[in-house]
C-alpha positions in Angstrom: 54.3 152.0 226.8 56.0 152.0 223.4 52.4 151.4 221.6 53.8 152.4 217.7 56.9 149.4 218.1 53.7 147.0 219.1 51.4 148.1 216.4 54.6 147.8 213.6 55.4 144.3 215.4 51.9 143.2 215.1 51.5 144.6 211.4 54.7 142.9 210.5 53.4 139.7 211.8 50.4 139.6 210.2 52.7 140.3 207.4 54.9 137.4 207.7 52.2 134.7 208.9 50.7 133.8 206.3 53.9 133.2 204.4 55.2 129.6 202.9 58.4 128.6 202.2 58.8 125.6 199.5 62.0 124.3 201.2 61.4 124.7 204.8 59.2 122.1 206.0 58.8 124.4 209.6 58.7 128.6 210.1 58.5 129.3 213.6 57.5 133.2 214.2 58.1 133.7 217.9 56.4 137.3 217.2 53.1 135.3 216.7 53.3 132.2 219.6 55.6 134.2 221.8 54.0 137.3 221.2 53.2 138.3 225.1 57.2 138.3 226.3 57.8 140.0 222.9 55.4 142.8 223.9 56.5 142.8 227.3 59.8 143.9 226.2 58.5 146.6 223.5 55.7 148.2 225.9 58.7 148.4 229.1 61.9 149.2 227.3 61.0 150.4 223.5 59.9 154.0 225.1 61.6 157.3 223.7 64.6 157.8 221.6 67.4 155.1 221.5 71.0 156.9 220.8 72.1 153.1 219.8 70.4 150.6 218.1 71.7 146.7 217.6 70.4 144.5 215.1 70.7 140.8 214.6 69.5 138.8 211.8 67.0 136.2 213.0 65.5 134.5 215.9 68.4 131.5 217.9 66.2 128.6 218.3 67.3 129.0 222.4 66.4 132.4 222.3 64.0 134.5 220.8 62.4 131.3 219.2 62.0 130.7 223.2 61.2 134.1 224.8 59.8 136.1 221.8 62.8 139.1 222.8 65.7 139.1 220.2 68.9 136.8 221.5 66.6 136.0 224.0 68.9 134.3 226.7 66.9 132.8 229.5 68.3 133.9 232.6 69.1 137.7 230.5 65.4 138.1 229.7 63.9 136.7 233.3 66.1 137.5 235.7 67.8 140.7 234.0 65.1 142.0 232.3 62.4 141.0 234.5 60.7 139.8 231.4 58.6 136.5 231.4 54.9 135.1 230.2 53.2 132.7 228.6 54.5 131.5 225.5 52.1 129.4 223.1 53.5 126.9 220.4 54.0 126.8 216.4 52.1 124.9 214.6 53.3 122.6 213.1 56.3 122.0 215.9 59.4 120.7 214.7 59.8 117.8 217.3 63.7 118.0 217.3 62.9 121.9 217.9 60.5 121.8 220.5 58.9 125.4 221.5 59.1 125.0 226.0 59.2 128.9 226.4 60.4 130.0 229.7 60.7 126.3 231.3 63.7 125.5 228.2 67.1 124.4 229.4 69.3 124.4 226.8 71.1 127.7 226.6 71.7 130.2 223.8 74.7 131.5 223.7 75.1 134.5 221.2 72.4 135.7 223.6 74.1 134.8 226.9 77.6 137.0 225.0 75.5 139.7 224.1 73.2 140.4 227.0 75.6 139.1 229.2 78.6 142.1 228.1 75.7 144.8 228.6 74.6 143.8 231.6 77.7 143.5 233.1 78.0 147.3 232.0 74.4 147.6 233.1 73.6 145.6 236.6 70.3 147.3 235.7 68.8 146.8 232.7 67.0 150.0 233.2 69.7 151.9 232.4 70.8 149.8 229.5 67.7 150.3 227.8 67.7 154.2 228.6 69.3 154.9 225.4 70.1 151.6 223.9 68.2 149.1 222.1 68.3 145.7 220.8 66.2 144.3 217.1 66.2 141.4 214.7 65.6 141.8 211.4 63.6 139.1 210.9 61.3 136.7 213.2 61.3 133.7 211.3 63.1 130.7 212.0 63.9 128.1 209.1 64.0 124.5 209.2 64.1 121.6 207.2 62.6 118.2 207.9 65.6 117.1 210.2 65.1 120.3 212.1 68.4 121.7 210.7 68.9 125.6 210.6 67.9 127.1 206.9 69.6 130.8 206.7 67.7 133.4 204.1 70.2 132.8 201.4 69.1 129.4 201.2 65.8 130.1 200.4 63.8 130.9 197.3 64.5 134.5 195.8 60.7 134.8 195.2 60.0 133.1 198.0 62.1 136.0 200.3 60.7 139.7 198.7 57.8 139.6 200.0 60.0 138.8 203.7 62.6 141.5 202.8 59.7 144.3 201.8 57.7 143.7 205.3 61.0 143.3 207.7 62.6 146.3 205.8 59.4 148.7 206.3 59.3 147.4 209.7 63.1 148.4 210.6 62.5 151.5 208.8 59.5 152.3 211.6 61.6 151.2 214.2 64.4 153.9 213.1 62.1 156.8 212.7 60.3 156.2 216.6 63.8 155.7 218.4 65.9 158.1 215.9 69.2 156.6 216.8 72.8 158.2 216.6 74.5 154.9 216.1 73.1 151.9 214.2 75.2 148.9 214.6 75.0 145.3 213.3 75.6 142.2 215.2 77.5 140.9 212.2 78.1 142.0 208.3 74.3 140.5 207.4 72.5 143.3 209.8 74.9 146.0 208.9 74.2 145.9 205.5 70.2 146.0 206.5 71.0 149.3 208.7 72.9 150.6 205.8 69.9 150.2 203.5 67.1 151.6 205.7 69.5 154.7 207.0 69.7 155.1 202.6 65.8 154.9 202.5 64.9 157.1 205.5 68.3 159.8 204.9 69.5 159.1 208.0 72.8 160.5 209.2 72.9 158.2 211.9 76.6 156.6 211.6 76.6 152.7 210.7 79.2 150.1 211.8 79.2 146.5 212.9 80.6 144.2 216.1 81.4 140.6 215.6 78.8 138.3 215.9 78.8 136.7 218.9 78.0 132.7 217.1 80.0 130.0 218.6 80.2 129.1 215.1 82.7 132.0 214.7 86.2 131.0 216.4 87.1 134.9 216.8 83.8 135.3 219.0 84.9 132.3 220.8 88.1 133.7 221.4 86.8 136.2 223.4 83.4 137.8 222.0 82.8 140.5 224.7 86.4 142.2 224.0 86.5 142.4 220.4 83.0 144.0 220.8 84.1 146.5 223.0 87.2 147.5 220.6 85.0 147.8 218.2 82.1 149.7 219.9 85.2 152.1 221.1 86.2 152.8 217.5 83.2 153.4 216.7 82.5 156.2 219.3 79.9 154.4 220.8 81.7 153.7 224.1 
């Protein structure tokens, strides 16, 4: 039982919730509707130290928008991780993005790259999780009216401090319970978010990046899982 990652999740939540965004007509916060798989997954694998942690930026509509666990594949978090409950829905619900939990189809697949690579290191997530972890920045998903994708940088500078101050306190708890050796970002945006909490806390942890495994990028869809691997390698994390 990891209870100080559940009491920062909740607190960063409560946080976020009551947030509004001028130009997105939905915010989806899996942490909120989702919040029993996303618990799940702190209270049976966020025990004890981490010697690596991953970070991505924010919830795949697929994935952690689906399961409440960060690139929150399907199959990866029920059948790998062993991880599923009830998940609730966002009000309001984008009806092009519909919230189906653990009974959705439609696959994501910088999840299925991701969790896919370690557990194919891993058969048992067990002993992924013994010294590795996985984090998203932020829990919010942005959407316009035609249910189209709205990144941070798209939004409101106002509108996005009081979202960077909570999601930046909240890494920096994260860091100081698992007190990592490695901190790597799952592309340039979460890199630069490690590099500004390991500033804040002091940390020598070393920072470095893998390519994001979006199959928006063409060099992740080129083969994802072995440019990862050369990276993770140089890094001395392999």
């Amino acid at each position: 039982m990891s209870q100080p990652l559940i009491d920062a999740a909740r607190k960063l939540t409560a946080e976020l919730k009551p947030l509004r965004f001028s130009k997105a007509s939905h915010v989806y916060l899996p942490t909120d509707y989702a919040r029993k798989p996303h618990e799940l997954y702190l209270s049976k694998y966020g025990s004890g130290e981490k010697r690596v942690v991953f970070l991505g930026m924010n919830p795949g509509p697929w994935g952690m928008a689906q399961t409440g666990v960060p690139f929150g594949e399907i199959p990866a978090v029920r059948d790998w991780m062993g991880i599923e409950a009830e998940v609730g829905k966002p009000d309001p619900e984008h009806p092009k993005r519909p919230i189906e939990g653990f009974a959705c189809t439609r696959s994501e697949v910088s999840g299925r790259r991701l969790w896919g690579y370690f557990a194919e290191i891993f058969p048992q997530a067990d002993d992924f999780f013994a010294d590795h972890w996985v984090a998203n920045y932020c829990p919010l998903v942005w959407m316009t009216d035609t249910g189209a994708n709205l990144t941070p940088d798209k939004l409101p500078t106002a509108e996005m401090e009081p979202v960077e101050e909570a999601c930046m306190d909240h890494l920096v708890e994260t860091l100081r319970v698992m007190q990592p050796e490695f901190l790597i970002g799952v592309g340039a945006y979460a890199e630069g978010k490690l590099k500004t909490a390991a500033g804040r806390m002091g940390s020598k942890a070393k920072v470095g990046k893998v390519l994001h495994p979006s199959p928006a990028s063409p060099a992740a869809n080129r083969g994802w899982a072995e440019a990862a691997a050369k990276q993770l390698q140089a890094l001395g994390v392999l």
